[in-house]
Backbone as ProteinMPNN parsed JSONL, in Angstrom:
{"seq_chain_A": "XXXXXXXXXXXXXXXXXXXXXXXXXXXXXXXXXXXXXXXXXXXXXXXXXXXXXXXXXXXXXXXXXXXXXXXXXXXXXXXXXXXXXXXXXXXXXXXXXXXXXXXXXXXXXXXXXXXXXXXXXXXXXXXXXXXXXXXXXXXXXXXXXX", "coords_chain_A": {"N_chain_A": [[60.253, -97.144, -75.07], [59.978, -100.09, -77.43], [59.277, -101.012, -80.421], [58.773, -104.323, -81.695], [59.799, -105.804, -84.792], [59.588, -107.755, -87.649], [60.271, -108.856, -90.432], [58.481, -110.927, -92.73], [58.183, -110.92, -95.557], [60.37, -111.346, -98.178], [62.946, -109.06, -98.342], [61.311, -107.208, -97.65], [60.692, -103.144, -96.304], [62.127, -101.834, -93.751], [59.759, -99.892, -91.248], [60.883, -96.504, -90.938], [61.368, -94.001, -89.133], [61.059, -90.581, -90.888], [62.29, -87.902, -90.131], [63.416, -86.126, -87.992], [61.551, -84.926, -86.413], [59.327, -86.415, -87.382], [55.804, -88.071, -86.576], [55.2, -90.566, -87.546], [55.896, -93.696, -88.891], [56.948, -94.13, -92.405], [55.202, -96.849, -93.98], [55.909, -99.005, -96.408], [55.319, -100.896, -99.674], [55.587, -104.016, -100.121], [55.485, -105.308, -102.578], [55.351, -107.875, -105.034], [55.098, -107.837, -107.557], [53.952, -104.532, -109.658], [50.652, -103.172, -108.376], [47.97, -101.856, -109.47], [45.467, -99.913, -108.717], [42.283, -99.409, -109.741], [39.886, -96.577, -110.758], [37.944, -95.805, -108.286], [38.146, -98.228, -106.957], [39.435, -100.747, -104.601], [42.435, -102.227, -102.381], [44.771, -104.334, -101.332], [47.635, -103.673, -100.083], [50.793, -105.82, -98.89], [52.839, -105.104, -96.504], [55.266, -106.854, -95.843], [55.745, -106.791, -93.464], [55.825, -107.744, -89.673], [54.414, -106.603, -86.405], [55.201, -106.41, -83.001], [53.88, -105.082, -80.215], [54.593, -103.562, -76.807], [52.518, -104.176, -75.138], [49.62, -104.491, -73.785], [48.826, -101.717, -73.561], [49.553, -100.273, -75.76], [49.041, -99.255, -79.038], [49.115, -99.729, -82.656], [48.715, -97.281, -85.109], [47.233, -97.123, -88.504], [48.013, -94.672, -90.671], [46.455, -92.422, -93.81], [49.069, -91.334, -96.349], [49.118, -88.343, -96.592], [49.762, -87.253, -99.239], [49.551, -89.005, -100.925], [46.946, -88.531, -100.877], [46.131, -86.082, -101.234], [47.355, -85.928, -103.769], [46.876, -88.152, -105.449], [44.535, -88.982, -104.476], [44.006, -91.081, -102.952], [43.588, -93.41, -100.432], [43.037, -94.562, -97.128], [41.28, -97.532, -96.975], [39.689, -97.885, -94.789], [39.806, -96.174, -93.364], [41.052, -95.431, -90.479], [43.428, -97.763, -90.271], [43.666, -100.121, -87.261], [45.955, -101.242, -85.111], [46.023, -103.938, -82.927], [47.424, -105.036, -79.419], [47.896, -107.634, -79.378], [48.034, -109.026, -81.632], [49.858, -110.484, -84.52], [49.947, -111.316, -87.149], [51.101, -109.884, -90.017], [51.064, -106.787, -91.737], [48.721, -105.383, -93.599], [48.015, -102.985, -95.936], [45.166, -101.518, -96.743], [43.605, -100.105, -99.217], [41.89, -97.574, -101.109], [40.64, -95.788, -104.311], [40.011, -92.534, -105.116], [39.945, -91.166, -106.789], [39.75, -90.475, -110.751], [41.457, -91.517, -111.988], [43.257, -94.292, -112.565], [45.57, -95.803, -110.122], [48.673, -96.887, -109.917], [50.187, -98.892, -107.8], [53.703, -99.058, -106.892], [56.114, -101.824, -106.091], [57.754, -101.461, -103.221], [57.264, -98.674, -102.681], [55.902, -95.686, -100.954], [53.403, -96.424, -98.552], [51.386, -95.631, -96.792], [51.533, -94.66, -93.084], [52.53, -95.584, -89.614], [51.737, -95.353, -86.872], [52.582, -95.452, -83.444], [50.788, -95.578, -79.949], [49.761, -94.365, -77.311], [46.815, -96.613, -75.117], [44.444, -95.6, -73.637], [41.958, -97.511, -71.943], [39.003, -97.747, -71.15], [36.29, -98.335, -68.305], [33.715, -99.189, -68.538], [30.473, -98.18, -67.615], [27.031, -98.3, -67.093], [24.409, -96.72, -67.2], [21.087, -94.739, -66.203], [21.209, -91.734, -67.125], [22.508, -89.515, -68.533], [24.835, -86.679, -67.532], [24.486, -83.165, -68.165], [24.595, -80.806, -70.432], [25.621, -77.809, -71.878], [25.537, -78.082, -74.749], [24.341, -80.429, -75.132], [21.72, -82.888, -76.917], [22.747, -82.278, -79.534], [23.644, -82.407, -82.788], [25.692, -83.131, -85.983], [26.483, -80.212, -87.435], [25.067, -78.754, -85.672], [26.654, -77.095, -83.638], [26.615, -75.006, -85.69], [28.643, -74.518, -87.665], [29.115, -76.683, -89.324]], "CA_chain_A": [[59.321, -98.101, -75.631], [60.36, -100.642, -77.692], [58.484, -101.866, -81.394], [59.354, -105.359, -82.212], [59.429, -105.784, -85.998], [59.442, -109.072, -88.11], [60.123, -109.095, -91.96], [57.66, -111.882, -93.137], [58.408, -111.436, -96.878], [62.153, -111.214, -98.399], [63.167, -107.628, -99.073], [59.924, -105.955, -97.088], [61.508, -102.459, -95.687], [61.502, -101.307, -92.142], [59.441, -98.658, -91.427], [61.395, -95.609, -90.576], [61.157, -91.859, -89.152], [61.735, -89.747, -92.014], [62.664, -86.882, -89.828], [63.402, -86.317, -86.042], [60.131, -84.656, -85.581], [58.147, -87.242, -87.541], [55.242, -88.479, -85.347], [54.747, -91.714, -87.761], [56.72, -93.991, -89.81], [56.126, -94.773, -93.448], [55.224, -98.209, -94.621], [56.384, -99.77, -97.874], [54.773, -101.751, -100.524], [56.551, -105.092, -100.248], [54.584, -106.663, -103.405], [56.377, -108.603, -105.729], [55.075, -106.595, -108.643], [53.363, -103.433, -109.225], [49.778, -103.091, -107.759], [46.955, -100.753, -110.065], [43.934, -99.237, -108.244], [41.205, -98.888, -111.087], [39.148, -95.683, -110.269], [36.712, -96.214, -107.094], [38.349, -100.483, -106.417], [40.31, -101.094, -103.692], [43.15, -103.291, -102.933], [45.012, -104.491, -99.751], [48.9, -104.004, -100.486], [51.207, -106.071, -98.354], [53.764, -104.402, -96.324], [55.759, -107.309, -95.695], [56.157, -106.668, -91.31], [54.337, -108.02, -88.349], [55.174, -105.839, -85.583], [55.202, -106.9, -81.684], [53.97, -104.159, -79.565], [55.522, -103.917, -75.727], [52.031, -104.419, -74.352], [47.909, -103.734, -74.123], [48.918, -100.431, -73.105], [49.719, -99.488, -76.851], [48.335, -99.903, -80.164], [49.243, -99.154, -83.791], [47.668, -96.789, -85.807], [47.607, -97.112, -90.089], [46.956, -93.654, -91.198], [47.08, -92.146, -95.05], [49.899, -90.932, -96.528], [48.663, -87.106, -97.031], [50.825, -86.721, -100.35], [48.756, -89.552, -101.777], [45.004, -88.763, -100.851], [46.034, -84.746, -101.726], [47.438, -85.75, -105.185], [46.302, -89.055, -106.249], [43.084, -89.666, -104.245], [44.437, -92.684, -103.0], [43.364, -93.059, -99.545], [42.986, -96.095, -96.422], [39.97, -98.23, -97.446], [38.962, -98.445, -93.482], [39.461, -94.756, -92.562], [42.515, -95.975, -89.837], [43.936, -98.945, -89.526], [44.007, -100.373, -85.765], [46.721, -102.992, -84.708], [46.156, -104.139, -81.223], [49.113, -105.749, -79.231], [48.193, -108.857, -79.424], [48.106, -109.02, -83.331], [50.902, -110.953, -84.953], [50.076, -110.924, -88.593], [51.101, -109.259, -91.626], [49.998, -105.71, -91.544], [48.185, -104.988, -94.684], [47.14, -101.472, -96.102], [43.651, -101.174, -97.487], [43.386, -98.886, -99.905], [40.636, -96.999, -102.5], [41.35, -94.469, -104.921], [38.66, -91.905, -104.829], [40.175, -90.655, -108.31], [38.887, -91.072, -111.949], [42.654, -92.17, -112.423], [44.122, -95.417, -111.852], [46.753, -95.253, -109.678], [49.946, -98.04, -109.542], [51.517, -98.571, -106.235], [55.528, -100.03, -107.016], [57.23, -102.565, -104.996], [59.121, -100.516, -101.994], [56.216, -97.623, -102.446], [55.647, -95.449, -99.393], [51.87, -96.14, -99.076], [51.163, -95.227, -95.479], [52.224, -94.528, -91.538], [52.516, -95.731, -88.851], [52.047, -94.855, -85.381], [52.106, -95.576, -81.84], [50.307, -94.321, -79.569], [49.073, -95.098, -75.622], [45.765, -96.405, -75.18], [43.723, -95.229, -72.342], [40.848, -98.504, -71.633], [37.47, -97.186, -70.165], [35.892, -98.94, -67.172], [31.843, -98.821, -68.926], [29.441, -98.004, -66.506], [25.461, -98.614, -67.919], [23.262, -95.535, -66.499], [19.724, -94.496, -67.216], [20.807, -90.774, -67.413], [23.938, -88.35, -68.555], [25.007, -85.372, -67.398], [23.88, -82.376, -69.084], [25.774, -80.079, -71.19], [25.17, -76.786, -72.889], [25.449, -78.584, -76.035], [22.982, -81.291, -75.328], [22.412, -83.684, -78.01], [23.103, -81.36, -80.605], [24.767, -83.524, -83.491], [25.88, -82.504, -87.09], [25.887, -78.873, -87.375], [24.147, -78.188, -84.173], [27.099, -75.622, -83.545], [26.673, -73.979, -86.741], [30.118, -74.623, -87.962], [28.938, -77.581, -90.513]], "C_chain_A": [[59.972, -98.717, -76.862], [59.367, -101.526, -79.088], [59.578, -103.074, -82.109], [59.151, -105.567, -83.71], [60.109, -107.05, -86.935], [59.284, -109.235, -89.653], [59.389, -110.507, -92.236], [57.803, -111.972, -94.886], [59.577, -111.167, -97.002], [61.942, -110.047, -99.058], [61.982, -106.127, -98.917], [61.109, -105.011, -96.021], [61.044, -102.498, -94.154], [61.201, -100.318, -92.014], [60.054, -98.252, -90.618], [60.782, -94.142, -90.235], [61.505, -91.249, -90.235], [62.558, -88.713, -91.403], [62.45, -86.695, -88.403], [62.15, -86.137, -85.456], [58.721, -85.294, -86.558], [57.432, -87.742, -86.258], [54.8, -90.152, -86.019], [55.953, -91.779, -88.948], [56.763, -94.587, -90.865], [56.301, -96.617, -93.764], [55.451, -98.397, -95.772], [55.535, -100.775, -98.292], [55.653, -102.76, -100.525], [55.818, -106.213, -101.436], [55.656, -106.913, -104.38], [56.471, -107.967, -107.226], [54.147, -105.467, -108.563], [51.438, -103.577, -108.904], [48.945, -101.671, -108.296], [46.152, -100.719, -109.639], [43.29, -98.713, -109.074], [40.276, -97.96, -109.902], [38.204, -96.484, -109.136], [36.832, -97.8, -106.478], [39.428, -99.509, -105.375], [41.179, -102.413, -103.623], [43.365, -103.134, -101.723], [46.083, -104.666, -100.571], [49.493, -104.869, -99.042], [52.193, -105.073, -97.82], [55.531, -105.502, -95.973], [56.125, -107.548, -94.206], [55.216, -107.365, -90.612], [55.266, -107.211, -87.254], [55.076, -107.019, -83.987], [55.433, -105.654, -80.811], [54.291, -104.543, -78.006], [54.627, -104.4, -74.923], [50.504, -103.755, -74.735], [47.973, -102.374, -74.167], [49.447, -99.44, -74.317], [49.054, -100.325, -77.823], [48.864, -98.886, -81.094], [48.593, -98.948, -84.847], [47.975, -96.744, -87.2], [47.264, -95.708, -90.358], [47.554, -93.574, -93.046], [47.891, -91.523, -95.191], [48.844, -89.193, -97.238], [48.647, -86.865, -98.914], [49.852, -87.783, -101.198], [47.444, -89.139, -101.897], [45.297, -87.02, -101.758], [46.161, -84.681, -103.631], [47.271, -86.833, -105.999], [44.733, -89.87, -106.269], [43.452, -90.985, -103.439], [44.157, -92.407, -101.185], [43.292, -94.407, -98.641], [41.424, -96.376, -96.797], [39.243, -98.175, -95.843], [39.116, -96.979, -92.306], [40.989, -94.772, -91.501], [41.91, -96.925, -89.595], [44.552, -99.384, -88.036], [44.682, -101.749, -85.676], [46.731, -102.972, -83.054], [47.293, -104.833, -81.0], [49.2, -106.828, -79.303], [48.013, -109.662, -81.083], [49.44, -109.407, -83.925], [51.495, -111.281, -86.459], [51.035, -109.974, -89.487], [50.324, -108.492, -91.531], [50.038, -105.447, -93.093], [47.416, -103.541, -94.871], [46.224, -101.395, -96.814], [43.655, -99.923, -97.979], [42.156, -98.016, -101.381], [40.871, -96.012, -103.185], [39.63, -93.841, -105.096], [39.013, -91.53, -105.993], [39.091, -90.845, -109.356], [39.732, -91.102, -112.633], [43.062, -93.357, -112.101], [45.583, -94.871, -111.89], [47.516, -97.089, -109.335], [51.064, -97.607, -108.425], [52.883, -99.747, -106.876], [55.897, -100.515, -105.618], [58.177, -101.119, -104.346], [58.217, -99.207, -101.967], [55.825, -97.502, -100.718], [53.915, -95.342, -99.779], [50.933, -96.222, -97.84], [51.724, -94.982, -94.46], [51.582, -94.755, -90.713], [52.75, -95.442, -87.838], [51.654, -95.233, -84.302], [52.309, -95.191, -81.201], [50.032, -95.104, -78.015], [48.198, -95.66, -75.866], [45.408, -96.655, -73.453], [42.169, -96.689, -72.662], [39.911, -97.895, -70.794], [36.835, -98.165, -69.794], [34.073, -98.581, -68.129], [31.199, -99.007, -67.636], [27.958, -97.37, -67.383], [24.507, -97.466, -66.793], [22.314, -95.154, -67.036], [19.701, -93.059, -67.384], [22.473, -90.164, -67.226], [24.144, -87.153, -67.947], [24.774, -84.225, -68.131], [24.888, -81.174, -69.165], [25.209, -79.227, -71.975], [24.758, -77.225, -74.589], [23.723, -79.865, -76.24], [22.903, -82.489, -76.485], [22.097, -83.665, -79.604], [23.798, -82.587, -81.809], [24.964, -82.654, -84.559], [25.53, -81.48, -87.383], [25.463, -77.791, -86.305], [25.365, -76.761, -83.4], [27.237, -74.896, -84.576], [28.246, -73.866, -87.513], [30.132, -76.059, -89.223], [28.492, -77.235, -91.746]], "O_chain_A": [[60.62, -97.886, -77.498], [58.796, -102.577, -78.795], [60.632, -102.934, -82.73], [57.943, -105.469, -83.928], [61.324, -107.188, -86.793], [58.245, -109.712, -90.108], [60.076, -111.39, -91.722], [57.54, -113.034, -95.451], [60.117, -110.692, -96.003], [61.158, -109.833, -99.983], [61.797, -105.021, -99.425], [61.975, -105.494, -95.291], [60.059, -102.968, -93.586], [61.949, -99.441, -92.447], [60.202, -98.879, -89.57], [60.003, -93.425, -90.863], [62.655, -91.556, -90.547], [63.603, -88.478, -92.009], [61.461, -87.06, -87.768], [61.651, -86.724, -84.496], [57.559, -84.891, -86.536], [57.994, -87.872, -85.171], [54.199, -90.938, -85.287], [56.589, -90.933, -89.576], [56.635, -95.801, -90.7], [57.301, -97.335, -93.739], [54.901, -97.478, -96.379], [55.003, -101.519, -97.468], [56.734, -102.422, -101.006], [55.641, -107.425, -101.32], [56.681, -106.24, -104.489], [57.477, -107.683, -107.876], [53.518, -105.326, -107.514], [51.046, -104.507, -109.61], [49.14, -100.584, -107.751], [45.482, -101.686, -110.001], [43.526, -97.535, -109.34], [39.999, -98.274, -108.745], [37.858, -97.66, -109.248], [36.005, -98.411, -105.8], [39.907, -98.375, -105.344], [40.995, -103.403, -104.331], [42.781, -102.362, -100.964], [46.03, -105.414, -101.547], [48.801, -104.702, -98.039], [52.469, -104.146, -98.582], [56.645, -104.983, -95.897], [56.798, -108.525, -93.878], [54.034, -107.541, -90.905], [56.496, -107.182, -87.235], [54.906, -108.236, -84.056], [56.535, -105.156, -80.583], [54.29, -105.751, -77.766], [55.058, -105.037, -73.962], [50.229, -102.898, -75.575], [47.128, -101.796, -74.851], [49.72, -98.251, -74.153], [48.638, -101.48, -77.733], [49.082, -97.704, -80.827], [48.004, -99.791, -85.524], [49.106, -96.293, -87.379], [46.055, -95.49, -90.267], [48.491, -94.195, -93.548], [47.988, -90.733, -94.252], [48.074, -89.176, -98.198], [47.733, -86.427, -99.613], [49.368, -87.305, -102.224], [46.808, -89.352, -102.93], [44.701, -86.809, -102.814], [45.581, -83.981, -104.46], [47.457, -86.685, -107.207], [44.096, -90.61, -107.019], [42.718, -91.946, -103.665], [44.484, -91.33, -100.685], [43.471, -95.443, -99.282], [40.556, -95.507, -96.874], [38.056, -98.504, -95.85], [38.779, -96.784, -91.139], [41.947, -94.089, -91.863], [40.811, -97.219, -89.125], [45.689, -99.072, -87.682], [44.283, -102.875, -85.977], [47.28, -102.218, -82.25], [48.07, -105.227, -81.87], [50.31, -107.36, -79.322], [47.89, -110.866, -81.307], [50.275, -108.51, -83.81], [52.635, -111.438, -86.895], [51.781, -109.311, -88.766], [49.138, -108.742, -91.319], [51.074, -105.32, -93.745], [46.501, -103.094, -94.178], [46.604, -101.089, -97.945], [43.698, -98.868, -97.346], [42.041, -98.378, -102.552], [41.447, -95.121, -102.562], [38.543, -94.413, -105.166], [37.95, -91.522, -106.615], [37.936, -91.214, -109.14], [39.538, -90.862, -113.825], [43.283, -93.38, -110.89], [46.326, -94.218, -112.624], [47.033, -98.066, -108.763], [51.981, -96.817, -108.2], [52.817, -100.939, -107.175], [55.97, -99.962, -104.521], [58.891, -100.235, -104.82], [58.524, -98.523, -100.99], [55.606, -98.291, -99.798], [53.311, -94.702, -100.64], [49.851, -96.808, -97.885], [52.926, -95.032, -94.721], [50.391, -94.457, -90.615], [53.922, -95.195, -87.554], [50.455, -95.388, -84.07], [53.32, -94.513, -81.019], [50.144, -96.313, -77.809], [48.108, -95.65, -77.093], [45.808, -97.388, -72.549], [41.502, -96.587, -73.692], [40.232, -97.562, -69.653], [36.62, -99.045, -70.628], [33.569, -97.46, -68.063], [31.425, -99.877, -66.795], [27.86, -96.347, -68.061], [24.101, -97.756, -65.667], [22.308, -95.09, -68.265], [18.609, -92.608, -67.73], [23.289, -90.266, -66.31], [23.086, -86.522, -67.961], [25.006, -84.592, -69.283], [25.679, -80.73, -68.332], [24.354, -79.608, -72.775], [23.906, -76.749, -75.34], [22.734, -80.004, -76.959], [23.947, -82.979, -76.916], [21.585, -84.409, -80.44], [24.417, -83.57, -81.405], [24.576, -81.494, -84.423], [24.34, -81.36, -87.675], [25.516, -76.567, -86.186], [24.969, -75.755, -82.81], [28.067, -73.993, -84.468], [28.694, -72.756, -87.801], [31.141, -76.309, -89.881], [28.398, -78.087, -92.63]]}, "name": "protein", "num_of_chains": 1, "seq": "XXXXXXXXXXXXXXXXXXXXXXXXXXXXXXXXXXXXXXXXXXXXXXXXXXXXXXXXXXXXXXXXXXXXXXXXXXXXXXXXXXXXXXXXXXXXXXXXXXXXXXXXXXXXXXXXXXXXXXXXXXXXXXXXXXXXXXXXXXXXXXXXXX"}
């Protein structure tokens, strides 16, 4: 499989594997200067890329960088970011600091990953009744484990 990738600003990196058995590859801050998240705001950094996936049959996922949400709070503003294949933009990272620090992302900052992944498409079918399941429709808690 094959990700097409498209610098759109001058000097935006390419995201890379860090390590053979990475499963995603970090994105970079491609802003021109540095970028401060005041406690509880959000911001949308640029990354500088548009990708070109091989087909419907994949899609790319934004997730957070662990290392930030664990030690700065800093987290994706949209939970994951979804790039479908036919998306040609400028992927942008939404971000919120859950802190009661402001946090400054630097030009070339790793400030997420990326990954792709299959996607399986479901056929919907509209019925007036589910199948029934020990669980039932138990929600939050309902196994005692919340």
């Amino acid at each position: 499989m094959e990700l097409k990738i498209k610098r759109v600003r001058p000097g935006a990196r390419i995201p890379a594997y860090a390590t053979p058995g990475a499963a995603a590859m970090d994105l970079h801050a491609a802003c021109e200067e540095s970028v401060t998240i005041a406690p509880g705001a959000r911001a949308v950094v640029p990354t500088g890329i548009a990708i070109e996936l091989p087909g419907p049959e994949y899609v790319a996922l934004v997730f957070a960088r662990s290392s930030l949400g664990v030690r700065h709070g800093l987290t994706l503003s949209n939970g994951v970011g979804v790039i479908d294949s036919d998306y040609r933009g400028e992927i942008g990272v939404g971000l919120v600091n859950l802190s009661d620090t402001a946090y400054t992302v630097a030009p070339g900052a790793r400030v997420a990953q990326l990954a792709v992944m299959p996607v399986a498409r479901a056929g919907i079918a509209v019925v007036d009744e589910l199948s029934g399941t020990e669980r039932g429709e138990g929600g939050f808690g309902s196994t005692g484990k919340f």
